[in-house]
C-alpha positions in Angstrom: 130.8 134.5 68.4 127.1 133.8 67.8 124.7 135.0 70.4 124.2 131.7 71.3 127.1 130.7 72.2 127.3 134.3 74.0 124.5 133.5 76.1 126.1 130.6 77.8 129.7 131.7 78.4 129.2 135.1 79.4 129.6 135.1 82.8 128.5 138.9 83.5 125.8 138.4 80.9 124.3 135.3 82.7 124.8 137.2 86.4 123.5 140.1 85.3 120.0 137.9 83.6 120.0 136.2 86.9 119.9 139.4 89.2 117.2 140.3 86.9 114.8 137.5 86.7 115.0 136.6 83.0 116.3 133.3 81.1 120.0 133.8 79.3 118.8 133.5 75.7 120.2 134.5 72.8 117.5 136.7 72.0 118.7 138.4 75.3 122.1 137.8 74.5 121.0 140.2 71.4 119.8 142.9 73.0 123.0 143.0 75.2 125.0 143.4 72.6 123.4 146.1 71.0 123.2 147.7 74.8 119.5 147.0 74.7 117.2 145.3 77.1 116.2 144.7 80.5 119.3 143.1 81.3 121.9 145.4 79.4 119.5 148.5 81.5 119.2 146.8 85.3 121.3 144.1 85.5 124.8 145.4 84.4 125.6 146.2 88.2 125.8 143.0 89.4 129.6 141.9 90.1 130.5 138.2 89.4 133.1 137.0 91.8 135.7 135.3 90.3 136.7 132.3 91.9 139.9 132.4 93.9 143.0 129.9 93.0 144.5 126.9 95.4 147.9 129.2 95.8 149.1 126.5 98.6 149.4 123.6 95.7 152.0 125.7 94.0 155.7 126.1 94.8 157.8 128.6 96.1 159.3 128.9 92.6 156.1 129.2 90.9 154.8 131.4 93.4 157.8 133.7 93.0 157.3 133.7 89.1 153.8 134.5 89.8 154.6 137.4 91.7 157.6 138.7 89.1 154.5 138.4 86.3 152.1 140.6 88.3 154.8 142.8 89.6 154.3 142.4 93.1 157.9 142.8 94.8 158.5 140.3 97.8 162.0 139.7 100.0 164.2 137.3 98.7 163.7 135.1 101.7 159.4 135.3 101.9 158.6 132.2 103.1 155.5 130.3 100.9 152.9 132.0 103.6 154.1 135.3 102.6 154.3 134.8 98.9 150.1 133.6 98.8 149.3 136.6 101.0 151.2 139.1 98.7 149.1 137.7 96.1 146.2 137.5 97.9 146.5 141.5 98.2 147.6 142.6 94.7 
């Protein structure tokens, strides 16, 4: 991946440019990736929230699959509210 294309799909790179006043460039995007800069040095303890998914559009058979893929044990009869909240937690 080119720097360029770094700079605008990084999401902790762009956070952490924000947070510290500086344009995303690649020139930036540079000096991240060599664990350089102002950005790589003050900015690398921002957090980026992740945006959370619309659980309640899913079914309770997808939700149970989804729970079986991350490991997260629920009763047999969980109703669909339980299944998002297990989720929600794990």
């Amino acid at each position: 991946m080119f720097n360029f294309d770094f700079a605008q799909k990084d999401v902790h790179f762009r956070a952490a440019c924000d947070a510290v006043g500086i344009e995303a460039s690649r020139r930036q995007a540079g000096k991240w990736r060599r664990q350089t800069g102002i950005a790589y040095l003050r900015g690398r303890a921002v957090t980026v929230k992740q945006p959370q998914e619309d659980l309640s559009s899913f079914t309770c058979k997808a939700l149970r699959q989804r729970c079986a893929d991350r490991g997260v044990q629920v009763a047999s009869k969980a109703r669909k509210a339980d299944l998002i909240a297990a989720l929600r937690v794990a």
